[in-house]
C-alpha positions in Angstrom: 0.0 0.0 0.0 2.5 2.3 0.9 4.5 1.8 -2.5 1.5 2.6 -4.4 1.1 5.8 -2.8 4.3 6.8 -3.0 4.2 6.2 -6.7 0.7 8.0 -6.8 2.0 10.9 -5.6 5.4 10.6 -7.5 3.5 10.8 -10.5 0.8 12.7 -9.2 -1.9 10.1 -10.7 -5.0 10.1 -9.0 -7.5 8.1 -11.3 -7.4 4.6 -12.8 -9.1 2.6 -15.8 -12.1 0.3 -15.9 -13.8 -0.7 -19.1 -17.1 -1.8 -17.6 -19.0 -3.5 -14.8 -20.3 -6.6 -16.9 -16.3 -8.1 -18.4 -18.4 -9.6 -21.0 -19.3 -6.0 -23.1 -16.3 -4.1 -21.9 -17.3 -1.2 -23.5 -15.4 2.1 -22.2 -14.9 5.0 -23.7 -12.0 8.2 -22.7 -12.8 9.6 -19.6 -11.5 13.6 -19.9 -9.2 14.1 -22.0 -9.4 16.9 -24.4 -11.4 16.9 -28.2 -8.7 16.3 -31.2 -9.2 16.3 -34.4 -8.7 12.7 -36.6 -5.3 14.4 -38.5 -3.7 13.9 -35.3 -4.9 10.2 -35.1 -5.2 8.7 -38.3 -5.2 5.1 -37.4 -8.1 5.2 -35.2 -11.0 2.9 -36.2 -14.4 2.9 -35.1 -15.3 -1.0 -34.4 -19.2 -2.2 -34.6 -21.4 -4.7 -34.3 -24.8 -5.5 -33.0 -23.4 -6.0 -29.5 -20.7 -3.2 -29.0 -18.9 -0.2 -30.6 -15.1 -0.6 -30.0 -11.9 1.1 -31.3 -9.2 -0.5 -33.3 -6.2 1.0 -35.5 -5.2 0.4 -39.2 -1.8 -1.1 -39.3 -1.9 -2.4 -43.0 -3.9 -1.3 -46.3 -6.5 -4.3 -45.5 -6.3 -5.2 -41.6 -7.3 -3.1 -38.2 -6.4 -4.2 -34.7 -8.7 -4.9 -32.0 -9.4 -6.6 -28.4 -10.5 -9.9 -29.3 -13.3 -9.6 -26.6 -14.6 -7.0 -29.4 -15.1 -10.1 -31.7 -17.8 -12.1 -29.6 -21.3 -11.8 -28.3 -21.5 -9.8 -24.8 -21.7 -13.2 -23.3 -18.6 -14.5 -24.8 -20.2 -17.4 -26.0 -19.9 -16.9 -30.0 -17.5 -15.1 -32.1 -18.6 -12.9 -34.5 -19.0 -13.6 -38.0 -17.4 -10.9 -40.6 -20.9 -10.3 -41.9 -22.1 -9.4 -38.5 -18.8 -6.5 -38.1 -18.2 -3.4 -40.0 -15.7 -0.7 -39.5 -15.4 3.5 -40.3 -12.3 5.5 -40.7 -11.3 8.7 -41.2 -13.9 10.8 -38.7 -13.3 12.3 -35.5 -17.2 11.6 -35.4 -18.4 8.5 -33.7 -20.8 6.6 -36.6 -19.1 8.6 -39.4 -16.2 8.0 -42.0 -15.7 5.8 -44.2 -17.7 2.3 -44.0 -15.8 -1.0 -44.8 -17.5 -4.4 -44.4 -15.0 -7.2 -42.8 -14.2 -10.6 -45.0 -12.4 -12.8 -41.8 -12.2 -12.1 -38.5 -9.1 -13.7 -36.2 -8.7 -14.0 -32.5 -6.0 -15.5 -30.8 -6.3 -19.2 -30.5 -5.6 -19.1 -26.3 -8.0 -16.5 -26.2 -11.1 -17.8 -23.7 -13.3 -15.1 -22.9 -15.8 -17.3 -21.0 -12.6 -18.1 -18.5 -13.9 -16.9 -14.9 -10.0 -16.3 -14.0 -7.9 -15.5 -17.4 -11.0 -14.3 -19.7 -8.4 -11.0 -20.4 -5.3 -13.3 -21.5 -4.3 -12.9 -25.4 -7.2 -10.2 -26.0 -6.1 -9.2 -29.4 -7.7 -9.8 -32.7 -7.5 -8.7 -36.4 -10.0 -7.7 -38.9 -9.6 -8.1 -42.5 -12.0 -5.6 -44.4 -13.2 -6.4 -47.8 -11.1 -3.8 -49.6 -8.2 -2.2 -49.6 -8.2 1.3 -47.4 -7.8 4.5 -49.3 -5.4 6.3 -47.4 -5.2 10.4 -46.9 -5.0 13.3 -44.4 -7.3 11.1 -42.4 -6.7 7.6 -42.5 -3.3 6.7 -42.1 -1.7 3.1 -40.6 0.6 3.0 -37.5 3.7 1.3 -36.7 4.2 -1.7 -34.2 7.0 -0.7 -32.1 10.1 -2.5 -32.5 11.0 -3.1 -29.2 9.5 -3.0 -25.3 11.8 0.0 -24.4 8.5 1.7 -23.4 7.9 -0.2 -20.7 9.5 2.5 -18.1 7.8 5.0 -15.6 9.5 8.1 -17.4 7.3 7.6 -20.5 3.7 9.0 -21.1 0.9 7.1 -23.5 -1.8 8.5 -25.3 -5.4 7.2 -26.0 -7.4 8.1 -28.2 -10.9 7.5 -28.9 -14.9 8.0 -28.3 -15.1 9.1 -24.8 -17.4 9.2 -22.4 -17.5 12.8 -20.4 -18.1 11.2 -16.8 -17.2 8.3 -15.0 -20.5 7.6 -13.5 -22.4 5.2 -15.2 -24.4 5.1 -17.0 -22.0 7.2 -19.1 -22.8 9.8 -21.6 -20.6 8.9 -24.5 -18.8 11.9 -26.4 -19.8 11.9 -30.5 -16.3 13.0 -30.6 -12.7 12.1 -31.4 -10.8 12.6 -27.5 -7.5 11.8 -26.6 -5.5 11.5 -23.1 -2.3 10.8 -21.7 -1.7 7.7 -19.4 2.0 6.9 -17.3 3.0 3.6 -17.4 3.3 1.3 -14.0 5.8 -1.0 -13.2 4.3 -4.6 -13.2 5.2 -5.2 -9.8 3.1 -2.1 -8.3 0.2 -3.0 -10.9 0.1 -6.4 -9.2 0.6 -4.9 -5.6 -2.4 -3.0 -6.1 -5.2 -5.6 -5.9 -8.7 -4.5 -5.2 -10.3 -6.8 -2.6 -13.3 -7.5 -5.1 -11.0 -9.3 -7.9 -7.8 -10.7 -8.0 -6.1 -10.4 -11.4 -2.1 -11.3 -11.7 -0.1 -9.1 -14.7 0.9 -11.4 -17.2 3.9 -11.0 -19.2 1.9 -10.6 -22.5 0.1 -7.2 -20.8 1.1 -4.0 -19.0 -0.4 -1.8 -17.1 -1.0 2.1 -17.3 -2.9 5.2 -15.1 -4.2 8.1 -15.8 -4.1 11.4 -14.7 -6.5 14.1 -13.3 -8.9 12.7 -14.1 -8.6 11.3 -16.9 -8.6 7.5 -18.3 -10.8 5.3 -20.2 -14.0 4.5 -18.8 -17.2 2.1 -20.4 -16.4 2.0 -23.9 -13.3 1.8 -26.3 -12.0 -1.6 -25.9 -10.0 -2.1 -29.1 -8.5 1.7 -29.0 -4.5 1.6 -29.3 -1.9 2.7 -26.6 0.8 5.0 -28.9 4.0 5.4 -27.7 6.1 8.2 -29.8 4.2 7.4 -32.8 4.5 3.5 -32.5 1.7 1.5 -31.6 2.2 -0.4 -27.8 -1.0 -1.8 -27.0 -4.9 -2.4 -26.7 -7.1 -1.1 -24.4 -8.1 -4.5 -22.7 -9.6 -5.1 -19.1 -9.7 -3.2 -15.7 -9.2 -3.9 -12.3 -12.1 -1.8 -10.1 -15.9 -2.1 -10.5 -15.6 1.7 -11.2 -14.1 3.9 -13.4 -12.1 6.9 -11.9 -10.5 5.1 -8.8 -8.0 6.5 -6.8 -6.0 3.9 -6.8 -5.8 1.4 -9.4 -4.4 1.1 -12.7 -5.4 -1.0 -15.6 -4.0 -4.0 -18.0 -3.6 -3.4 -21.9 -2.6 -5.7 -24.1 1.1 -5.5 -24.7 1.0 -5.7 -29.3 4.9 -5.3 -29.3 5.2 -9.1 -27.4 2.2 -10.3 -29.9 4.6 -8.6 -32.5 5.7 -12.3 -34.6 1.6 -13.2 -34.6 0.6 -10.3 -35.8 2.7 -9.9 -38.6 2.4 -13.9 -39.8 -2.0 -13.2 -39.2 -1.7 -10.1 -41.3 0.3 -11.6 -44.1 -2.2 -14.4 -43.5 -4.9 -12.3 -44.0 -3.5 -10.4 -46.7 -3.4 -13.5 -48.8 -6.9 -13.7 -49.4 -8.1 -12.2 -52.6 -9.9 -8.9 -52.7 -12.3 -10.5 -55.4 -12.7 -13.3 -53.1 -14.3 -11.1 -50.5 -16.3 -9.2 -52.8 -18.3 -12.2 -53.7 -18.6 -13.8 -50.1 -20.0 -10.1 -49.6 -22.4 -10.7 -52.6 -23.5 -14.1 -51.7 -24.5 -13.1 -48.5 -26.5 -9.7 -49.6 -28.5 -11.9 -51.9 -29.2 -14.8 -48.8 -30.4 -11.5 -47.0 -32.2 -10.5 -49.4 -33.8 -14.1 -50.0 -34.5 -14.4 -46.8 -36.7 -11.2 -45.8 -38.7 -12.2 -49.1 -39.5 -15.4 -47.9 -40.8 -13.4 -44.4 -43.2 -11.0 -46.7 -44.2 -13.7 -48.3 -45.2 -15.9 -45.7 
């Protein structure tokens, strides 16, 4: 207890992260911050489905990043079918930009979101869309980091996504771009720092981060990407309170830079499928839609 104060004060961070009361929706959004505009973030996606809204970020001309949690029903029972997911860019609007329909949709294969004690372990997942992205001023892919030099306390993070503008829930979710900083916390402290509702260890694959004056992401954008001097670092993931905006805990992200190798072999993966290919799975199932609610007039 007494390290984690001393650290809070050290750093003069006073609020922590929590992504929502039920972990099956997890579906936080920025908590403060300040309104940007999407020039300064051009990776950031905007991730639906019928279930949630989540954030991601483009890191090739065909694939986004998510939180694989993002990719199944809000019990965690089913993952979601590409038909069932689409994906904006380019607007610092929530439900604006440009509209891409998703071909395949991968998780990582030890992901288990129904486990009652690791459901947050290897929550990262990709999305192929069903063309290629135009890129611009707006919509721009982001670099993996190299290397895990940024895990150290004398670095700051930034967040950026669809924030809520209180920390009370039910939150009121911004319709706007926000962005905020977050200071990184040694694993040790992070696993010092136990609330007494949930115990949940740090594994190597995640780190753990805190905001500041208020500040942090609350209910909503699962998905979003941790930046780190440009590079992309991690996925907003899982918290650790039954609150946002505690005074004392931080939160665990997804570390991408350890996921690095999987990444890279999924995307190229990925990349392998014809565009053509997804155009007519596209087709095929418009026309099965279409089939279907005729068959419901009809009958």
């Amino acid at each position: 207890m007494k390290q984690l104060l001393l650290l809070s004060i050290t750093l003069n961070v006073i609020h922590s992260i929590r992504h929502g009361e039920d972990r099956s929706r997890f579906t936080g959004h920025v908590v403060g911050g300040v309104y940007v505009p999407i020039v300064m973030y051009p990776h950031v996606a905007q991730v639906h489905s019928l279930y949630t809204i989540c954030g991601g970020s483009v890191i090739s001309d065909r694939v986004v990043i998510t939180a694989a949690h993002c990719l199944y029903t809000t019990d965690m029972e089913t993952k979601l079918e590409a038909k069932e997911l689409y994906v904006y860019l380019g607007s610092d609007v929530l439900d604006q930009g440009v509209k891409y329909s998703v071909c395949k949709v991968v998780t990582h294969e030890r992901y288990r979101g129904q486990d009652e004690v690791n459901f947050y372990f290897y929550d990262i997942g990709l999305l192929l869309l069903s063309r290629k992205i135009r890129f611009g001023p707006t919509i721009k892919k982001v670099k993996i980091a190299g290397n895990s030099k940024f895990r150290n306390t004398k670095y700051s993070f930034t967040l950026a996504g669809f924030g809520a503008v209180t920390n009370v829930s039910p939150a009121t979710a911004s319709i706007k771009l926000k962005a905020t900083r977050m200071y990184y916390v040694r694993t040790k402290t992070c696993n010092e720092s136990q609330s007494f509702r949930e115990v949940m260890t740090v594994p190597k694959h995640m780190f753990c981060l805190i905001g500041q004056g208020w500040t942090s992401d609350c209910f909503g954008d699962s998905g979003s990407g941790i930046i780190w001097k440009r590079y992309l670092v991690g996925l907003v993931s899982t918290g650790r309170d039954v609150a946002c905006g505690s005074d004392t805990l931080p939160s665990m992200y997804t570390d991408v830079v350890y996921f690095r190798k999987w990444v890279k072999a999924k995307t190229l993966e990925l990349e392998s499928t014809p565009v053509e290919q997804c155009r007519s799975k596209q087709e095929s199932e418009k026309f099965l839609k279409s089939k279907m609610e005729l068959t419901v007039k009809l009958t």
